[in-house]
C-alpha positions in Angstrom: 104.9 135.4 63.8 101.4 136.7 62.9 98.8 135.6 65.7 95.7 137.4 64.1 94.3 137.1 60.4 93.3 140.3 58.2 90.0 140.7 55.8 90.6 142.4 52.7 88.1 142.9 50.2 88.4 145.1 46.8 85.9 145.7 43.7 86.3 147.4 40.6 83.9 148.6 38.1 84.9 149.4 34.5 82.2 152.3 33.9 83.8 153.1 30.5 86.6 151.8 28.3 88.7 154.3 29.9 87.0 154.9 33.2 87.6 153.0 36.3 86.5 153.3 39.7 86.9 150.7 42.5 87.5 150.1 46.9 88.7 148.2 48.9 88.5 147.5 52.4 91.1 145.8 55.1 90.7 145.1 58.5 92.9 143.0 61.4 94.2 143.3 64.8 97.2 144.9 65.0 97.7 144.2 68.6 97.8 140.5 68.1 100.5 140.9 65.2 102.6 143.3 67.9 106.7 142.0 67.5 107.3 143.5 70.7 105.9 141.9 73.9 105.1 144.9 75.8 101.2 145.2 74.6 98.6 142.5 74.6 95.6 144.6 74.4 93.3 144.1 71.2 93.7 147.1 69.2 91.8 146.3 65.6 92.8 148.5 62.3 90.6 149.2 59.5 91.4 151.1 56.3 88.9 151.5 53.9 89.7 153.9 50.2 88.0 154.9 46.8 89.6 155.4 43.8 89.3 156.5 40.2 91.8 156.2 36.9 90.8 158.0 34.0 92.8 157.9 30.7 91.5 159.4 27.0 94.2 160.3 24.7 96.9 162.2 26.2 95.0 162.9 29.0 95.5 160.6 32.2 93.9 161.5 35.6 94.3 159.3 38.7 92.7 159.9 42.4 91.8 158.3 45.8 90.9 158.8 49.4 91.6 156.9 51.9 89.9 156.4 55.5 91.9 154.8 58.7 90.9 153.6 62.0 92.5 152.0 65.4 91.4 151.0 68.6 92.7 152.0 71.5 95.0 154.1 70.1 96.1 155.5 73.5 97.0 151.9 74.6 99.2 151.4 71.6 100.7 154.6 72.2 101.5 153.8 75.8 103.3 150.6 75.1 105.2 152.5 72.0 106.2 154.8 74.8 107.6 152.3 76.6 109.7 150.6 73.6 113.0 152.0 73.3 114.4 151.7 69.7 117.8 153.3 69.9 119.4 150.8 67.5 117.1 152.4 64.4 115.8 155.4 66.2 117.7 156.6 69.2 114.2 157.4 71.0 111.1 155.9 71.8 108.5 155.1 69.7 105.9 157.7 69.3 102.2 158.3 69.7 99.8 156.7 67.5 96.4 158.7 66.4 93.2 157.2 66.8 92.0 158.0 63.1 94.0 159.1 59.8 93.1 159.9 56.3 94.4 160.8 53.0 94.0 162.0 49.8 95.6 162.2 46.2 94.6 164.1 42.7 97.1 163.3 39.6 96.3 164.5 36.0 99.1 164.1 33.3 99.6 164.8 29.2 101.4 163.2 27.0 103.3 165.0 24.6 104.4 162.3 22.2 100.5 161.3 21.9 99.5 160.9 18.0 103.9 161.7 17.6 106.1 159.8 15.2 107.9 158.2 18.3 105.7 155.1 18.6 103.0 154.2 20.9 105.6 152.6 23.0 106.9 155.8 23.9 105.6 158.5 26.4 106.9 162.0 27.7 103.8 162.7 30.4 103.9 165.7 32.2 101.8 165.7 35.5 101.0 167.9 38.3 99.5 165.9 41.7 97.9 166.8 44.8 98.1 164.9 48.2 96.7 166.0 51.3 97.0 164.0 54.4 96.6 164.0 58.2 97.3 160.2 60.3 96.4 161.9 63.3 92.9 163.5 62.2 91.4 162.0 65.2 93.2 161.1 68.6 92.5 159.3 72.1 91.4 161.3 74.9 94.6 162.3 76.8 96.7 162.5 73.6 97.6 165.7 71.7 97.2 166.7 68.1 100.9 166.8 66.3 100.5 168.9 64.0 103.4 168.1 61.6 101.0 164.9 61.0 98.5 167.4 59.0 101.0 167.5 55.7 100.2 168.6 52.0 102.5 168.2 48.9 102.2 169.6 45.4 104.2 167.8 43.0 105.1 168.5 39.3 107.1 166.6 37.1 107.9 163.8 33.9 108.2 160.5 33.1 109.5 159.6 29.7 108.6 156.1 29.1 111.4 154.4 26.9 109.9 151.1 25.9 107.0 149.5 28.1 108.5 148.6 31.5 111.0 151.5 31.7 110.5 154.6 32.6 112.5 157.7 33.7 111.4 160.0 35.8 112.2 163.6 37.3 110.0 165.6 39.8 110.1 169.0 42.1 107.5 169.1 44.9 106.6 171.2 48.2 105.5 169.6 51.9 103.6 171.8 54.4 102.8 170.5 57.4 100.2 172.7 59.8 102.6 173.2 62.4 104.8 176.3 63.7 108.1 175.3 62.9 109.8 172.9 60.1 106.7 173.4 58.2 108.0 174.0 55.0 110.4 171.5 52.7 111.3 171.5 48.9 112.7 169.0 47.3 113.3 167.4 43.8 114.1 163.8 42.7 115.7 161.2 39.9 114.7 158.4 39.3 114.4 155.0 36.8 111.7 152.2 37.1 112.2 148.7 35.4 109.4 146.3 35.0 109.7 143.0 34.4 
């Protein structure tokens, strides 16, 4: 059960009829809402982000960045450490930085824009950027994993049949900055339903 509350705040601001940029802000202690008993140490999160959506036409373009912090990281580590999850993960739980970040650019066209097919309809191409690191920052006596440090380049469709359904196909590329393992492709399928 939840033993500690969380603030959240967000604002938008409509600059233009196609131009929005907003935050938001959250903040609790993630020590108090800890499942396991094996830390009772405060240890307060706070993720802060910006973002921007942009459409004109065909043209859609979508970003944000987004800024993380915890106390006592090292603490949280230690106790994760000490929490064997061999049912789920066959080891023990692993280090926790101290500060994390991330970051995403989008920008897609629409084909079918001023097309015969209806404005219901959409064949978007897009192309995205995210760059990302949750251990950008760590407690003294901790080490940098680099694998943490990760970028993916994504390209791919949706075709939007009718407004709430959407099909979508994608190819993309993960780095990561360390020595080994540091490179994966992969592509995906995939269907949303909104209702």
């Amino acid at each position: 059960m939840a033993q500690s509350m969380a603030v959240v705040a967000r604002a938008d601001w409509q600059l233009a009829e196609d131009w929005l940029i907003g935050g938001s802000v959250y903040s609790s202690d993630s020590g108090a809402n800890r499942s396991i008993g094996s830390y009772k140490e405060p240890a307060q999160v706070t993720l802060a982000e910006v973002h921007t959506r942009f459409a004109h036409g065909p043209w859609t373009m979508r970003a944000e960045y987004l800024q993380g912090t915890l106390d006592n990281a090292a603490g949280v580590t230690r106790a994760n450490q000490q929490t064997y999850n061999g049912g789920k993960l066959g080891v023990s739980r692993t280090q926790i930085g101290a500060e994390a970040w991330g970051a995403f650019v989008e920008a897609g066209y629409n084909l079918l824009a001023g097309g015969e097919a209806g404005a219901d309809r959409r064949l978007d191409l897009f192309a995205r950027l995210d760059r990302f690191d949750s251990m950008s920052a760590v407690d003294v006596g901790q080490s940098d994993i680099l694998r943490y440090d990760r970028q993916i380049i994504t390209g791919g469709a949706n075709f939007q049949l009718q407004p709430g359904v959407i099909f979508k196909g994608e190819v993309a590329q993960e780095t990561n900055q360390s020595n080994v393992a540091n490179e994966t492709l992969y592509a995906a399928l995939g269907i949303g339903v909104e209702f």
